[in-house]
C-alpha positions as CSV (number, residue, x, y, z in Angstrom):
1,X,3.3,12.3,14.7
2,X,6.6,13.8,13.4
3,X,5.7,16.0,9.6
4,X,5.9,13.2,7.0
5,X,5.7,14.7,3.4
6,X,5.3,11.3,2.3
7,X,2.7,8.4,3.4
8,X,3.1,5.1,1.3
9,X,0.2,2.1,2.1
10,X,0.9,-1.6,1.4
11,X,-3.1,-2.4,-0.1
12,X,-4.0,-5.3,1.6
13,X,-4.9,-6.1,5.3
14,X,-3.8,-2.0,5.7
15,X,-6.5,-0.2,3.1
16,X,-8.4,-2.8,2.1
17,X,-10.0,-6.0,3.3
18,X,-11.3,-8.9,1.3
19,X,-15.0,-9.6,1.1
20,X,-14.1,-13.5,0.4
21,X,-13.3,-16.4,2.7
22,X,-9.5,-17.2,2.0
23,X,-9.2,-14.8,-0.1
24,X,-5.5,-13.2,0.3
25,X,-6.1,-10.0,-2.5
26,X,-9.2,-9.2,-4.8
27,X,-9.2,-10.7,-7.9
28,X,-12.4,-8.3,-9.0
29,X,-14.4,-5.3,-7.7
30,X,-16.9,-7.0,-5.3
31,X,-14.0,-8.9,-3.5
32,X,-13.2,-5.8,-1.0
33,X,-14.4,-3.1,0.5
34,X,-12.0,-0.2,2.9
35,X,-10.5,-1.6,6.4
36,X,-11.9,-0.6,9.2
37,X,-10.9,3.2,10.3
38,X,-9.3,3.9,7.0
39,X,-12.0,6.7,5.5
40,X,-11.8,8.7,9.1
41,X,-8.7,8.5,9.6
42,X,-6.8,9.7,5.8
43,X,-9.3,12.2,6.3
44,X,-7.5,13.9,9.0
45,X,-4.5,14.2,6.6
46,X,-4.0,17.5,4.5
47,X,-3.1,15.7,1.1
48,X,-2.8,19.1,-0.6
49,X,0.9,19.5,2.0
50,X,2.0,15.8,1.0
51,X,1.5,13.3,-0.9
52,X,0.2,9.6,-0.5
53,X,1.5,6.4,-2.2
54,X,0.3,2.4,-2.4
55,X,3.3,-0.3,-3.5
56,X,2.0,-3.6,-3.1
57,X,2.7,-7.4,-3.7
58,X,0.2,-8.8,-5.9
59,X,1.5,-12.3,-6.8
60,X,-2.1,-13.6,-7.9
61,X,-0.8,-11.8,-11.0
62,X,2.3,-13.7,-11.3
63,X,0.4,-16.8,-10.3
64,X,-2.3,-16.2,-13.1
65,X,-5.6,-15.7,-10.6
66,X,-5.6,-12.2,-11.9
67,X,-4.8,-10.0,-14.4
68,X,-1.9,-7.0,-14.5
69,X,-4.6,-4.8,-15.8
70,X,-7.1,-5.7,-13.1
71,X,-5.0,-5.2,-10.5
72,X,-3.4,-2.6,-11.2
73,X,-7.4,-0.9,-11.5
74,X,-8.1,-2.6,-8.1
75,X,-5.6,-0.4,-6.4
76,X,-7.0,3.0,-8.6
77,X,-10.1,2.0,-6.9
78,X,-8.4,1.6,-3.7
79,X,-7.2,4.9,-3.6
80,X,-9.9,6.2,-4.9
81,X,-12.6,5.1,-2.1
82,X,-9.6,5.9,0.6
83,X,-8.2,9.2,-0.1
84,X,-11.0,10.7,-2.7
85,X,-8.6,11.2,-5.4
86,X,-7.0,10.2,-8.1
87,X,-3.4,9.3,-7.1
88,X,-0.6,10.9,-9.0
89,X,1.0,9.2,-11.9
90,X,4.0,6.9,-10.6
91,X,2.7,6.6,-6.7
92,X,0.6,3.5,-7.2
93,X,3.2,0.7,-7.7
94,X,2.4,-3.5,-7.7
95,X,4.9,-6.4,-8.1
96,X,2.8,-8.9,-10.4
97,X,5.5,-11.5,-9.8
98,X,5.0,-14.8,-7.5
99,X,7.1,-15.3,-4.5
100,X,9.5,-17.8,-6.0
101,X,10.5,-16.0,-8.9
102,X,13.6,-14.1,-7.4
103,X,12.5,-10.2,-8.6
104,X,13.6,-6.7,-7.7
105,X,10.5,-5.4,-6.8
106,X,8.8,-8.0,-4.5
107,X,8.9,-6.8,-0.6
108,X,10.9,-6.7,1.3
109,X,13.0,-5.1,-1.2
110,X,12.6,-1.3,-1.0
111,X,12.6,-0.9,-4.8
112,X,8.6,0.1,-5.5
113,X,9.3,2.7,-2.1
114,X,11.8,4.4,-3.2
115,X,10.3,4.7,-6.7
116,X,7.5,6.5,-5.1
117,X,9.7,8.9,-3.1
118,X,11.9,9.6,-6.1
119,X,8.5,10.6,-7.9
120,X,7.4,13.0,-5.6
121,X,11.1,14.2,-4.6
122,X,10.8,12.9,-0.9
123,X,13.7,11.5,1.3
124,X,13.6,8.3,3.1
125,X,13.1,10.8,6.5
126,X,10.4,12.5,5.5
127,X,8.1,8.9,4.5
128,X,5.7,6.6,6.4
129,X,5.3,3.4,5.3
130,X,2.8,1.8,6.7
131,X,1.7,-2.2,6.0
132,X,0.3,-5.1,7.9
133,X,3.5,-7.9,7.2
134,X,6.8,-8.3,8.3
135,X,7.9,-7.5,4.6
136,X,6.6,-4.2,4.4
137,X,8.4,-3.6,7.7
138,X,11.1,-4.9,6.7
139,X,11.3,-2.7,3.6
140,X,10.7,0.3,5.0
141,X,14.1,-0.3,7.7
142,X,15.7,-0.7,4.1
143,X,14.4,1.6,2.4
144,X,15.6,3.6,5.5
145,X,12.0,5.3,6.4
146,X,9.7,5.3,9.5
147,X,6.7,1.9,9.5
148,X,3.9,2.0,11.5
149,X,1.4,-1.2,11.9
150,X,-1.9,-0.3,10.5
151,X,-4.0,-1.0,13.4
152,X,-1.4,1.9,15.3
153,X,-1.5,4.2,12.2
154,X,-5.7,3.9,11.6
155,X,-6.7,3.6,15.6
156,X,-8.3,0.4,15.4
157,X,-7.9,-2.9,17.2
158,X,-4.8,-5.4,16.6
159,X,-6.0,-8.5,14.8
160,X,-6.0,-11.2,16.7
């Protein structure tokens, strides 16, 4: 793997899972727990040489299933259980807005990326994004960074 000073994470279906049937995100603390190879493998991963970053959609916000608040503290907690730290200030990032309503932030736009590397001084060429949609692939191409799927990045099986 080329020397990425930057790692960004969408949150869902990549570091988390839910723990409820048809459940898209969490809407509280006992709806996830970490995906499967997650802990082993961001272990591996000297995160005093680089840093680490989560931008996710969250449009049960937007669509009123959850608070701003809570899930903003849901992804703390993410990062948290996966990397064992608390993140920096600026490199967890959510768009609370629904689909339809037309914002800057929402992948595939690149805006909550490149907010990340700008707030730990990385270049597009030195981040991995890595995230389980075609948005979040389609982001990092505009953002202009590397993607990798999470089942290639963590060393688990493909979903079916």
């Amino acid at each position: 793997m080329p020397d990425y000073r930057l790692f960004l994470f969408d949150a869902d279906n990549t570091l988390r899972q839910t723990t409820v049937l048809d459940l898209p995100c969490p809407n509280g603390p006992e709806d996830w727990e970490l995906a499967s190879g997650v802990k082993e493998r961001l272990a591996q991963i000297d995160w005093n040489e680089c840093y680490y970053g989560i931008v996710s959609n969250q449009a049960g916000v937007g669509q009123g299933f959850i608070t701003g608040e809570m899930a903003m503290r849901l992804l703390l907690d993410l990062a948290e259980a996966a990397f064992g730290q608390t993140p920096h200030a600026g490199m967890v990032l959510l768009c609370p807005h629904a689909e339809d309503e037309g914002c800057l932030c929402r992948k595939p736009s690149p805006y909550m990326l490149k907010q990340v590397m700008r707030a730990c001084g990385c270049v597009p060429e030195e981040t991995l994004f890595v995230g389980d949609m075609d948005t979040d692939q389609q982001a990092a191409l505009r953002a202009g960074c590397a993607f990798s799927w999470p089942w290639e990045f963590f060393g688990v099986e493909e979903p079916a």
